[in-house]
N, C-alpha and C positions, 0 to 999 in steps of 0.2 A: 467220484472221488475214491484214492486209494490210499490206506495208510497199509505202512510198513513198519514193524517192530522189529528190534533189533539188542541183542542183548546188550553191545554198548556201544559208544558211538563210534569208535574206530570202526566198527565192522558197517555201521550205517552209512558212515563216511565212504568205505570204499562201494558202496553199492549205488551211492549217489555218482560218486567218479564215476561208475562204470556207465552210468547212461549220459553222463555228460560227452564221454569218449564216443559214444554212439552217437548222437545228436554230430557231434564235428565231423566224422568220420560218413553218415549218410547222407546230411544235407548241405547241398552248392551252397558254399557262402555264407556257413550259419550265421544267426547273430543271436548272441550270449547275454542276456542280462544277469548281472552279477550285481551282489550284497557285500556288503561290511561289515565288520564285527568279529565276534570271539567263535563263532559256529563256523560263519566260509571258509573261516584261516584252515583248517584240516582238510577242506577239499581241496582247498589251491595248492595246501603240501603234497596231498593225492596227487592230481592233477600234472603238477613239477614233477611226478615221479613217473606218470603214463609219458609223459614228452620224453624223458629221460631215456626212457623205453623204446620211443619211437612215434609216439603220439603229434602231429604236426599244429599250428594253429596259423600257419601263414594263408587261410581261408577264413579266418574267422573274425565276426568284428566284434566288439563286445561294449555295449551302453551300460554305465553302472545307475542306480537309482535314487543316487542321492550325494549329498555335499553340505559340510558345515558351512554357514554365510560366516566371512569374515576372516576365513582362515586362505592364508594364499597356498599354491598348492605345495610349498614346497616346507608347509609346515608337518611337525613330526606325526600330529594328531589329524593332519585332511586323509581325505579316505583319496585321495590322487595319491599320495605318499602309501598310503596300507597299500594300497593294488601293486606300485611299483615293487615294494618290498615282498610283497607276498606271493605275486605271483608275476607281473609283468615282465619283469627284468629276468626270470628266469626260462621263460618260453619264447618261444621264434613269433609271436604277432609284430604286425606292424604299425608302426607309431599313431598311423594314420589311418588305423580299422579300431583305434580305443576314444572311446568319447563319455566322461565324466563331466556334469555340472560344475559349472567355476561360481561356486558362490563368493567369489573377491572381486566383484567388479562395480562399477559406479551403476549401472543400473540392471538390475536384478530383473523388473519384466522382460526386457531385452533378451536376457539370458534365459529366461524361461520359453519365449516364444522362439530361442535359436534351436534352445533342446527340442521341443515340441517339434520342429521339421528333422530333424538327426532322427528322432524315431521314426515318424513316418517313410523314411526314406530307407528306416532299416526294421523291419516289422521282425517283433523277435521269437523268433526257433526256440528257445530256452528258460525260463524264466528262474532266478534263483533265490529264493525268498530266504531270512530266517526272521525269526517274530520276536514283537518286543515285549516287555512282562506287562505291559500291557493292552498286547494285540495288536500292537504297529507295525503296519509292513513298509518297508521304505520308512518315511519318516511322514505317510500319511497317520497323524494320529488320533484317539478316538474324541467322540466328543463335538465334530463340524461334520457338516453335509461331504459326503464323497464328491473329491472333485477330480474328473475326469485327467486333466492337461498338469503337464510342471507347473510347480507352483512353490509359494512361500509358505513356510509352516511356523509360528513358533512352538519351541520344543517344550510338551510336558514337565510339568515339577519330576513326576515319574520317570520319564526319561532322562533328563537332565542329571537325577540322582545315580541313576544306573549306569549314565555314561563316565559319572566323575571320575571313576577310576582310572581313566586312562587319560586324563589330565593332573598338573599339581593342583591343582582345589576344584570346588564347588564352584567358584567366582570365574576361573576360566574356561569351561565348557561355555561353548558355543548356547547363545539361548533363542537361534532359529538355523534353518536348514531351507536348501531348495532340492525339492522332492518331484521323484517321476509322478504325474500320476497313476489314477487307477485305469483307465482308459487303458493305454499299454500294457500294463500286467494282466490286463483280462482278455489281451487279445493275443496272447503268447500261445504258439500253440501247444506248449507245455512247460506245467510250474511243479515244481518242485521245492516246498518248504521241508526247512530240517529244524528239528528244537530236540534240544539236549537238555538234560536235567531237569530238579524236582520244580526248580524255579519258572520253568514255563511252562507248568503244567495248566495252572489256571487259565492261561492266556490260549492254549489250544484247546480247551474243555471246549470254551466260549466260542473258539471259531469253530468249533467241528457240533457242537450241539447247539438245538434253537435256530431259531432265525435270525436273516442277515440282518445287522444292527451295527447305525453308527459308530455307539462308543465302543464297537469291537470291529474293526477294519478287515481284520483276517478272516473275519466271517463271512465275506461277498466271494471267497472263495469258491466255496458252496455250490455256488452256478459254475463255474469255471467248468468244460467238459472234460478235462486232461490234468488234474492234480492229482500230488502223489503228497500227504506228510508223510516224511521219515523222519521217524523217534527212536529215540532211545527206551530201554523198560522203566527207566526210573521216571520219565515223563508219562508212560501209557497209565503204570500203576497207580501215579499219583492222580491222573485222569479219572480210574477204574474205566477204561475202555473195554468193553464187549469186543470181543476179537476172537 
């Protein structure tokens, strides 16, 4: 495991770009798994800006690792809509190399057992993590046994809290999700998580110290041969990480 500090996150942000350009650019055909949230959005702005550059993605295919159940995709809050806005509509991939969980359909295992072959069939180069405040990656969260395969989660009172922001209430956050498993992110042949601020410091303590444990998901990390966190300092300090 390798952690990187970083005085802020602008400057960790481009350093994560820079090896995602490297992943596209060395390997036939990467495949990209991609995150959601308030942490990705800076790299995919990054990212918008290496293409702009000159950076291609018409090679690349990209699985994302999760989906609010209930939300069809063309609502303002589904992470099909964040990708579009954030970064899909602005780079050359093709329609047909991006695959996101549709959780709006009449049967949900169905769709998890479609996702589970889309990965197999695209074993991922990349992994892109960010963590949740309380150690959730994807939207496996802590507290039930690790399960390997997509699957159904319901969502934490803690996350449900954290999420509300970017809903108008508490009442409309989604209160389950379909989630990659861990099986494919531990078989990426490299991950990279990023956390910013004082706010997940706690949640990186726990996966980077101790042993691997349920109610801390980001902690199976650990074994991973190829992880990198990139932090910012106001997350290492509030760690006190030896470095």
């Amino acid at each position: 495991m390798k952690i990187r500090v970083f005085t802020d996150s602008r400057i960790a942000v481009a350093y994560a770009a820079a090896i995602v350009e490297h992943v596209v650019e060395a390997e036939h055909h990467p495949t990209l798994s991609l995150a959601t949230g308030e942490t990705p959005s800076a790299l995919y702005a990054q990212l918008v800006e290496f293409h702009r550059r000159g950076l291609s993605f018409t090679d690349v295919t990209t699985v994302n690792l999760d989906e609010y159940v209930g939300l069809p995709k063309t609502h303002a809050q589904s992470y099909h809509q964040y990708m579009q806005e954030h970064f899909f509509q602005w780079i050359d991939i093709s329609k047909d190399r991006i695959f996101i969980p549709n959780g709006y359909v009449n049967n949900l295992q169905n769709e998890c057992e479609r996702y589970d072959r889309i990965l197999q069939q695209h074993p991922i180069d990349l992994q892109i993590l960010g963590i949740g405040i309380n150690g959730h990656i994807g939207f496996n969260e802590p507290g039930t046994a690790f399960k390997p395969t997509t699957h159904i989660v319901g969502l934490s009172e803690e996350t449900i809290r954290s999420n509300a922001r970017f809903f108008n209430s508490l009442n409309d956050v989604p209160k389950q999700a379909i989630t990659m498993g861990l099986q494919p992110i531990m078989q990426s042949k490299q991950i990279l998580l990023m956390a910013f601020g004082e706010q997940k410091a706690q949640a990186v303590h726990l996966a980077l110290e101790g042993d691997v444990q349920t109610h801390v998901p980001a902690s199976i990390l650990q074994i991973h041969p190829n992880v990198t966190f990139i932090l910012d300092e106001a997350v290492a300090k509030a760690c006190k990480l030896n470095l």
